[in-house]
C-alpha positions as CSV (number, residue, x, y, z in Angstrom):
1,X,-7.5,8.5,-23.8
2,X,-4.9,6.6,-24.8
3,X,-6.5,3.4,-26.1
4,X,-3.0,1.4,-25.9
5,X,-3.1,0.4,-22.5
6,X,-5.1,-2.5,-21.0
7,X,-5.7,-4.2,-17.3
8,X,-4.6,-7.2,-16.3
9,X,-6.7,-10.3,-18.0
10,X,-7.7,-10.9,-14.2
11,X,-9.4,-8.1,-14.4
12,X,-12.1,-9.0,-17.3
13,X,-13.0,-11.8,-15.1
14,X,-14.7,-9.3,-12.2
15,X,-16.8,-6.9,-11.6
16,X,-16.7,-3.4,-9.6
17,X,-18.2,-5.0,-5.7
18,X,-22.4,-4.9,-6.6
19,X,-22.1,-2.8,-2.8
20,X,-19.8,-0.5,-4.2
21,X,-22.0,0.6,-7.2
22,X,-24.9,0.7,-5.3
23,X,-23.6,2.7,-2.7
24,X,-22.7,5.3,-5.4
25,X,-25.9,5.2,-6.8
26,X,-27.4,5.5,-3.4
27,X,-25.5,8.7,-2.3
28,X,-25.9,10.8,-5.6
29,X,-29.7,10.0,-4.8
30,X,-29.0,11.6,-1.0
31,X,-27.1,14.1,-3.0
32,X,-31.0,15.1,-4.6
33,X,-32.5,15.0,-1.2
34,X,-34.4,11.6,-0.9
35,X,-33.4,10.7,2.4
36,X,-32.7,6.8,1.3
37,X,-32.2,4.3,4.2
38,X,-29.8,1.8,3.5
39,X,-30.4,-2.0,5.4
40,X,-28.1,-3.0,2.9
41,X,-24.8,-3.7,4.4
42,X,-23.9,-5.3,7.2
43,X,-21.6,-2.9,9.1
44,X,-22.2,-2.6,12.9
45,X,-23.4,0.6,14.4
46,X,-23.2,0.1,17.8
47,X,-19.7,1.0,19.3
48,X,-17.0,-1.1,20.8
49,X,-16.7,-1.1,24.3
50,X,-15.5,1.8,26.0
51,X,-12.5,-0.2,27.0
52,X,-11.5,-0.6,24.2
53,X,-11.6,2.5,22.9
54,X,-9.8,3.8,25.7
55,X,-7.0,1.3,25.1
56,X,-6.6,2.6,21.6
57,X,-6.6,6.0,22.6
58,X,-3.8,5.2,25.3
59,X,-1.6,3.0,23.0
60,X,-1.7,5.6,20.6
61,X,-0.8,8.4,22.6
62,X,2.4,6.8,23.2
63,X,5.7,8.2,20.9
64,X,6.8,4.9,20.6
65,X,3.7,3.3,19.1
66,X,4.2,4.1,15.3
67,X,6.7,1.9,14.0
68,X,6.3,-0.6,11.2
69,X,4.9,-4.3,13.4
70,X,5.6,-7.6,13.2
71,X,3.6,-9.6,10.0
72,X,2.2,-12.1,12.7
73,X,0.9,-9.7,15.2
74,X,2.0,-9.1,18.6
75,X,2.1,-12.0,21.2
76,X,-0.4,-10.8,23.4
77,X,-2.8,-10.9,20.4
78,X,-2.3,-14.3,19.2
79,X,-2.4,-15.1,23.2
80,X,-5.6,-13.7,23.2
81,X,-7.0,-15.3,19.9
82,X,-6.2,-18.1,21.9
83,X,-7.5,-18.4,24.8
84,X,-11.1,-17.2,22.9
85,X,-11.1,-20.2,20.8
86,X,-10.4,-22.2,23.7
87,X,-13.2,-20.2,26.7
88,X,-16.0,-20.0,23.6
89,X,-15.6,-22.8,21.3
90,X,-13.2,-25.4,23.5
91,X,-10.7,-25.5,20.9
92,X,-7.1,-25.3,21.8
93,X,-4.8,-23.3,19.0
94,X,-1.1,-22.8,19.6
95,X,-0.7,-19.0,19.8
96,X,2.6,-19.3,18.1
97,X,2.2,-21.2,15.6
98,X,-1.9,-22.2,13.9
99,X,-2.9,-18.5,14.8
100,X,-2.2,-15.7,12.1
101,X,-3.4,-12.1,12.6
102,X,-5.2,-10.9,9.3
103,X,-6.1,-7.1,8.6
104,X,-10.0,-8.7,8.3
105,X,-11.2,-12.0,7.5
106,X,-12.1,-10.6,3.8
107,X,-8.6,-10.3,2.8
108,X,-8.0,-13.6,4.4
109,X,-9.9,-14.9,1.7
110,X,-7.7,-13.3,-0.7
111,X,-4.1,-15.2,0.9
112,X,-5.6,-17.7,0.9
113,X,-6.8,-18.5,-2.5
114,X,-3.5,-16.9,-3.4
115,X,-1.6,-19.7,-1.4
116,X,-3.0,-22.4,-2.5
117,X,-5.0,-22.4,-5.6
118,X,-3.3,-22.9,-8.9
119,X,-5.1,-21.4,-12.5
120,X,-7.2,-23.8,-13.0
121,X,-7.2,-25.7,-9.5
122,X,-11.4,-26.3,-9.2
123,X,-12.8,-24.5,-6.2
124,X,-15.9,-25.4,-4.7
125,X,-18.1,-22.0,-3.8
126,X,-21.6,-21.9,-2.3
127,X,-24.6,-20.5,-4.2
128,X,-26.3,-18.6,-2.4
129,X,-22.6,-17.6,-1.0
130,X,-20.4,-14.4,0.0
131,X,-19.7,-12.8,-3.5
132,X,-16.2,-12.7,-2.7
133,X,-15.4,-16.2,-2.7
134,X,-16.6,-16.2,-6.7
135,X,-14.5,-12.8,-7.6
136,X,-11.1,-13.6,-5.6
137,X,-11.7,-16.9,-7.0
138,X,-11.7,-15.0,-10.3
139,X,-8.7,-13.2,-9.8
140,X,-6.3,-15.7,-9.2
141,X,-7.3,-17.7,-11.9
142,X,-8.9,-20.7,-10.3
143,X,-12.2,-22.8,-11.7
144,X,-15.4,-22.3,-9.9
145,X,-17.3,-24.9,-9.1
146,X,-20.6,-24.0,-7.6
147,X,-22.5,-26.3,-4.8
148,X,-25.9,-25.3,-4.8
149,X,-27.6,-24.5,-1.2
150,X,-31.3,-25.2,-0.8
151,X,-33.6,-24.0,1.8
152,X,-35.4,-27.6,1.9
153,X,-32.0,-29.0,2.8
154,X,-31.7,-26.4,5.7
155,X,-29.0,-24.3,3.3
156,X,-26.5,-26.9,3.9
157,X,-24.5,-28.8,0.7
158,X,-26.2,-32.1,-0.4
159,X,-22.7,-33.8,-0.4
160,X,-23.9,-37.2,-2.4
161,X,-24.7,-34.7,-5.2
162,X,-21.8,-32.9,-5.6
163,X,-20.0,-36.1,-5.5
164,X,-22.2,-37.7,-8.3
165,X,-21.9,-34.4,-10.3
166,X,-17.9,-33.1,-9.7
167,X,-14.9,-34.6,-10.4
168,X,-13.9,-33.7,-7.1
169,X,-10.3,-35.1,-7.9
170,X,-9.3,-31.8,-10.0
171,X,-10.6,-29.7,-6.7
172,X,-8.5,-28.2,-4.0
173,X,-10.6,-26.1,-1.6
174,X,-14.2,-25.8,-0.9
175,X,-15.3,-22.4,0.8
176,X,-18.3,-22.6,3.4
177,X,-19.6,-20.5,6.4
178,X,-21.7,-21.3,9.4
179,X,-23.7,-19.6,10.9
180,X,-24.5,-19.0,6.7
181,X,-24.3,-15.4,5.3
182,X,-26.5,-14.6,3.4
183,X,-29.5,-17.1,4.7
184,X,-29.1,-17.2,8.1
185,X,-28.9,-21.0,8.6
186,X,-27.1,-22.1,11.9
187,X,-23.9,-24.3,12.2
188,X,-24.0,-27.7,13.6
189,X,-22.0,-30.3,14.9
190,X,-22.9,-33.1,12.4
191,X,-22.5,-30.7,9.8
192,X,-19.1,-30.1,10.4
193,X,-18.4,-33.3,11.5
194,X,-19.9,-34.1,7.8
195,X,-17.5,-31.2,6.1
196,X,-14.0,-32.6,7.7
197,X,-15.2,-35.7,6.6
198,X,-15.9,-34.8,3.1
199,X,-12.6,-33.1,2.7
200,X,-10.4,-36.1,4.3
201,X,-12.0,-38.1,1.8
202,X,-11.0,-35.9,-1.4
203,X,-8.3,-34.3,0.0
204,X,-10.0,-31.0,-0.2
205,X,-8.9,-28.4,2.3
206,X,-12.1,-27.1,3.8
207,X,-12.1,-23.2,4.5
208,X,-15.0,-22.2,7.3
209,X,-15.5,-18.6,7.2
210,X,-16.9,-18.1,10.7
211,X,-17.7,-14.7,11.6
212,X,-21.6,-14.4,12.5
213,X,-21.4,-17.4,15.3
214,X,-22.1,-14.5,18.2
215,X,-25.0,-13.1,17.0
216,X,-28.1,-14.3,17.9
217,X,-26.6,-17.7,17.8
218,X,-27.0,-19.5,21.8
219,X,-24.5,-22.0,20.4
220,X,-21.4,-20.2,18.9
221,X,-19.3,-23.7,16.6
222,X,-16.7,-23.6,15.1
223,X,-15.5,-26.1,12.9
224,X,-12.4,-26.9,14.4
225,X,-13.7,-28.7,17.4
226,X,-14.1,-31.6,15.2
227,X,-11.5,-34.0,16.1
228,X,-8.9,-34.1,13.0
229,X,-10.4,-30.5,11.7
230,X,-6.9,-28.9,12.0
231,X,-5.8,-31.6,9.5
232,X,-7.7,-30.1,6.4
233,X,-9.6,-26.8,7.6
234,X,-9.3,-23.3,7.9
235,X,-11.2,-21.2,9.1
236,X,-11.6,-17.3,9.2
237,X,-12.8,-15.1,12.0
238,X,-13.1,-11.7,12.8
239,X,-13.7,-9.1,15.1
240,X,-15.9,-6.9,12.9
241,X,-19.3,-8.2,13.9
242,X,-19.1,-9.6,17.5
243,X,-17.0,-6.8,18.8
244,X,-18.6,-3.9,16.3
245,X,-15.3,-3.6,15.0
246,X,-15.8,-3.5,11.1
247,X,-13.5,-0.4,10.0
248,X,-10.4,-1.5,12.3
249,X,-10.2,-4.6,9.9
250,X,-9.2,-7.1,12.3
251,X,-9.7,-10.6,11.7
252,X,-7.5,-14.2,12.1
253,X,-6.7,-17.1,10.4
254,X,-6.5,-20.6,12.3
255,X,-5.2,-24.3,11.2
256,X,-2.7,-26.4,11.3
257,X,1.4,-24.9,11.5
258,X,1.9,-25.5,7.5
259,X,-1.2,-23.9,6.9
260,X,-0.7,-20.8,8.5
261,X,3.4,-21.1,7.2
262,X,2.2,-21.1,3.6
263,X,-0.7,-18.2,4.3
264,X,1.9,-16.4,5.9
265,X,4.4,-16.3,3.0
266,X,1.5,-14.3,1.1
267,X,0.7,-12.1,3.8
268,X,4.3,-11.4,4.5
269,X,4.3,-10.2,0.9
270,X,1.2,-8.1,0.7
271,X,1.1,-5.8,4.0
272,X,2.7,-5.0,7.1
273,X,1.5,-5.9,10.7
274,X,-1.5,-4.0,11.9
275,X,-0.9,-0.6,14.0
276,X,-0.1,-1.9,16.9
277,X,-2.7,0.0,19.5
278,X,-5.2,-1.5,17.4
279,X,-3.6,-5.3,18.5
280,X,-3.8,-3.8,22.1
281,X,-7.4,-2.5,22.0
282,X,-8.6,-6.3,19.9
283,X,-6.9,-8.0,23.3
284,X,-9.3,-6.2,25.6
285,X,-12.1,-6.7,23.2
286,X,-11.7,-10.2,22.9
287,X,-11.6,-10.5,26.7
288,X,-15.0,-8.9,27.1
289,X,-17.8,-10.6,29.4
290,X,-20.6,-12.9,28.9
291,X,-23.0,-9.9,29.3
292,X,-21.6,-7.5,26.5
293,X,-22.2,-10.3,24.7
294,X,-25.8,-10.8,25.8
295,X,-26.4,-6.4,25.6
296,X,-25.7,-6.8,22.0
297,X,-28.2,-9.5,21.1
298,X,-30.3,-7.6,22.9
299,X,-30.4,-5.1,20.7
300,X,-30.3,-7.3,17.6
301,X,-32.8,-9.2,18.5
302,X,-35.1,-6.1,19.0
303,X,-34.1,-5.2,15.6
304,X,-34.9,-8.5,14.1
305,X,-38.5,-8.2,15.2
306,X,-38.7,-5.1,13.0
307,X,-36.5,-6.8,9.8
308,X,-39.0,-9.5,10.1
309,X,-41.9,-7.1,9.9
310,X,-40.2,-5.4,7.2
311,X,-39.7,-8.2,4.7
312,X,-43.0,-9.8,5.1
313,X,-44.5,-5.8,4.4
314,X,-42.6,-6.5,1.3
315,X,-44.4,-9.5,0.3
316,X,-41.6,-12.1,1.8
317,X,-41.5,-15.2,3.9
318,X,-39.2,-15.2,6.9
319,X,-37.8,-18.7,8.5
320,X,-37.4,-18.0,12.3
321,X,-34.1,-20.3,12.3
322,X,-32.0,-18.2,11.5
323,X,-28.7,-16.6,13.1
324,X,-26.2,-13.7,12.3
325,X,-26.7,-10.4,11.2
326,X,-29.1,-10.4,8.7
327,X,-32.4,-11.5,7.9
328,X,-33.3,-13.5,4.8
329,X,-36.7,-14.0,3.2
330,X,-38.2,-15.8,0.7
331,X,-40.2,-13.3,-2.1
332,X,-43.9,-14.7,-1.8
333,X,-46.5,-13.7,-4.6
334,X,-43.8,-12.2,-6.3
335,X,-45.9,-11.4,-9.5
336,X,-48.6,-9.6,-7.2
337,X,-46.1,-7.4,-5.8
338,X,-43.8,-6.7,-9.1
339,X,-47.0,-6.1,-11.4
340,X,-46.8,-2.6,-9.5
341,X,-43.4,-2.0,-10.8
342,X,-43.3,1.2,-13.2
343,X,-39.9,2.9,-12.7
344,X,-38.1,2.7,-15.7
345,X,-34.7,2.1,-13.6
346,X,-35.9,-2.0,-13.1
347,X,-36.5,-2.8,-15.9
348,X,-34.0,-4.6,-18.3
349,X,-30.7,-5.9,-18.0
350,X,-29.0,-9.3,-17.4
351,X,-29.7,-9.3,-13.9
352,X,-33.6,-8.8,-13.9
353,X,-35.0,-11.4,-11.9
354,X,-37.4,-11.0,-8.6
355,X,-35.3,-10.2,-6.2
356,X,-33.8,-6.8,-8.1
357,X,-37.3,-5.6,-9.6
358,X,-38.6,-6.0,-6.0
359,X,-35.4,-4.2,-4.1
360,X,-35.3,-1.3,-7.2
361,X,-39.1,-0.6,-6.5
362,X,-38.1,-0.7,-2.5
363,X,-35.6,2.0,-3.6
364,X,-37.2,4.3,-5.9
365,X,-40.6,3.8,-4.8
366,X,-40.0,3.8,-0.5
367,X,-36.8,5.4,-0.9
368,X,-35.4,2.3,1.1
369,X,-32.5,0.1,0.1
370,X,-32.8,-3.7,1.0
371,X,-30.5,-6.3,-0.8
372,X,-31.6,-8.2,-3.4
373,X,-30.6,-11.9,-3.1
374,X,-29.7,-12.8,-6.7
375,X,-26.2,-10.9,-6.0
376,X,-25.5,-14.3,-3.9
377,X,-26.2,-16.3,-6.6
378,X,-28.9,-17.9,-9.0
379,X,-30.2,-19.3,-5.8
380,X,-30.7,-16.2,-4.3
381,X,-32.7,-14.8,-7.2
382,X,-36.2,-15.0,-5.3
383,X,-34.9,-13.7,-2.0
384,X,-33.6,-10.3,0.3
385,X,-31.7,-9.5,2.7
386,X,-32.0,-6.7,5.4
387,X,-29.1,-5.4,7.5
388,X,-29.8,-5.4,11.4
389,X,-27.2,-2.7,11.8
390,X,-29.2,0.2,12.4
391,X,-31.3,1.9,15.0
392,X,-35.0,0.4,15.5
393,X,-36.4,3.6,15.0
394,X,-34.8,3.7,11.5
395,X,-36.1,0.2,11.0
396,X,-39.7,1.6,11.9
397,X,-39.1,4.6,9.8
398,X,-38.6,2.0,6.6
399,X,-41.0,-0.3,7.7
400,X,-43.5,3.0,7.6
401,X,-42.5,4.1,4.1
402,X,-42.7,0.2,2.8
403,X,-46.6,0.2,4.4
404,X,-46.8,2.8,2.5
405,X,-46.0,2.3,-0.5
């Protein structure tokens, strides 16, 4: 190999996605027949409705449906965005103007860190928090600054400390989400009346990533029905959870008209608009009823009676306050549980900590994969996570091996 050629610097600076590696490892293990069941990642099994579905199928039958689309999406979308934010969370966006189609909320991250964050700008990121908030971060050369979440403080930021502890005048945007991935913790009013608040004051642009506030959530927020929120928030959404949507990779971005202006000029630069039967099929998602909506927590919360059952046969503690589509537990008599740890694949390594010696034995000893919660963070280090997206009977199935074992 020719030993001349080297990747960007950016590149040093992350990793390969911990899901992606794990995945690998996962299926060579299939590969040798051990039948592993993944509560891993959170990627919806259920189906969209059939609505929807058949409004793809029709669009895309069409010979006209194939061209390149417009980088904002088509009207009928953004209309559509709109009038959601305004039946479920009584927020009122102008469709043509603080709406912006994204090909998923995840690569919304990436415009916009790329839009506004300078090497070396400081960026506040949540520990516990979604990993790609550090590594996009990472990549466009910006200063992490973590806020630490705490479970005594309800997994919300202790604002007075970061003040005390961060010169908050070098920092330009602060990443959250509510309802919280990975711990569960719900969104509130006064908390994001307490976020808006905190960024007005440092002139911090406040970025809510908000796509768990359907499930199992009797209170969907979002953090632009605080008065002024427009002002100095984004925030994300998507249509991969609530509408069991994940590989169509549909999301939005909302704020203020400058906001979405300068998020736009990435975009414009990065991709094309999305196909645009896809567009057609999100507007009749987005328009579904108040009982598709209750059907699926139905089914998740079925499910979550299982996860619970799951991660407490794992030696965890389980707060019932909790939303979105995971479940997150606390390791309890860790040391009781690890002492039984044997296969040579935990031990070792930078990463060793509770949270991967306990999901490694899950693996190679139950053949079941549950994820540890140190990959969130140092605050994570002593907790899981289990995936509520897949069948009960798969649930029992791992909740049988883990009894087990």
């Amino acid at each position: 190999m020719n030993t001349a050629f080297t990747p960007a610097q950016r590149i040093s600076e992350v990793k390969e996605y911990y899901f992606s590696v794990k995945l690998k490892e996962i299926a060579a293990m299939n590969a040798r027949g051990a039948k592993v069941i993944n509560l891993g990642i959170g990627s919806p099994d259920l189906p969209p409705l059939k609505k929807v579905t058949d409004t793809l199928a029709a669009a895309a039958a069409r010979s006209d449906a194939h061209g390149y689309q417009s980088y904002i999406g088509i009207p009928q979308l953004r209309e559509a965005f709109s009038k959601w934010y305004a039946d479920k969370y009584g927020v009122n966006l102008d469709p043509s103007n603080e709406i912006l189609p994204l090909m998923g909320s995840k690569e919304g991250v990436m415009h916009v860190s790329m839009a506004f964050l300078n090497p070396g700008d400081g960026v506040l990121i949540p520990d516990p928090g979604y990993p790609t908030y550090r590594s996009v971060s990472k990549l466009v050369g910006a200063r992490l600054v973590e806020y630490q979440l705490d479970e005594n403080n309800g997994w919300q930021p202790d604002f007075g400390k970061i003040e005390a502890e961060t010169d908050l005048t070098k920092v330009k945007l602060m990443w959250c989400n509510y309802p919280n991935m990975p711990t569960g913790a719900p969104a509130s009013h006064s908390l994001f009346e307490r976020l808006v608040s905190f960024g007005r004051k440092w002139n911090i642009i406040i970025c809510h990533d908000n796509p768990y506030s359907f499930i199992l959530n009797d209170r969907p927020l979002s953090i632009l029905e605080v008065e002024g929120a427009k002002d100095v928030c984004i925030e994300l959404n998507s249509m991969s959870k609530t509408f069991n949507m994940p590989g169509w990779r549909i999301g939005m971005a909302a704020s203020n008209p400058r906001f979405i202006e300068w998020i736009l000029r990435v975009k414009s630069n990065m991709d094309s608009g999305m196909f645009r039967p896809m567009q057609l099929a999100a507007v009749e998602a987005l328009a579904q009823s108040e009982e598709d909506y209750a059907a699926m927590n139905r089914v998740y919360r079925s499910r979550r009676a299982v996860a619970r059952r799951i991660l407490e046969a794992a030696g965890c503690r389980v707060d019932e306050n909790q939303s979105g589509l995971f479940l997150w537990g606390r390791i309890e008599g860790a040391g009781a549980v690890l002492s039984a740890v044997s296969d040579p694949h935990t031990a070792g390594g930078d990463d060793t900590c509770a949270s991967k010696l306990l999901s490694d034995s899950l693996l190679y000893g139950a053949g079941v994969f549950i994820t540890p919660g140190f990959i969130f963070g140092s605050r994570g280090r002593n907790y899981m996570r289990v995936s509520l997206c897949c069948p009960e009977q798969t649930l029992n199935e791992a909740l049988e091996r883990i009894e087990k074992m």
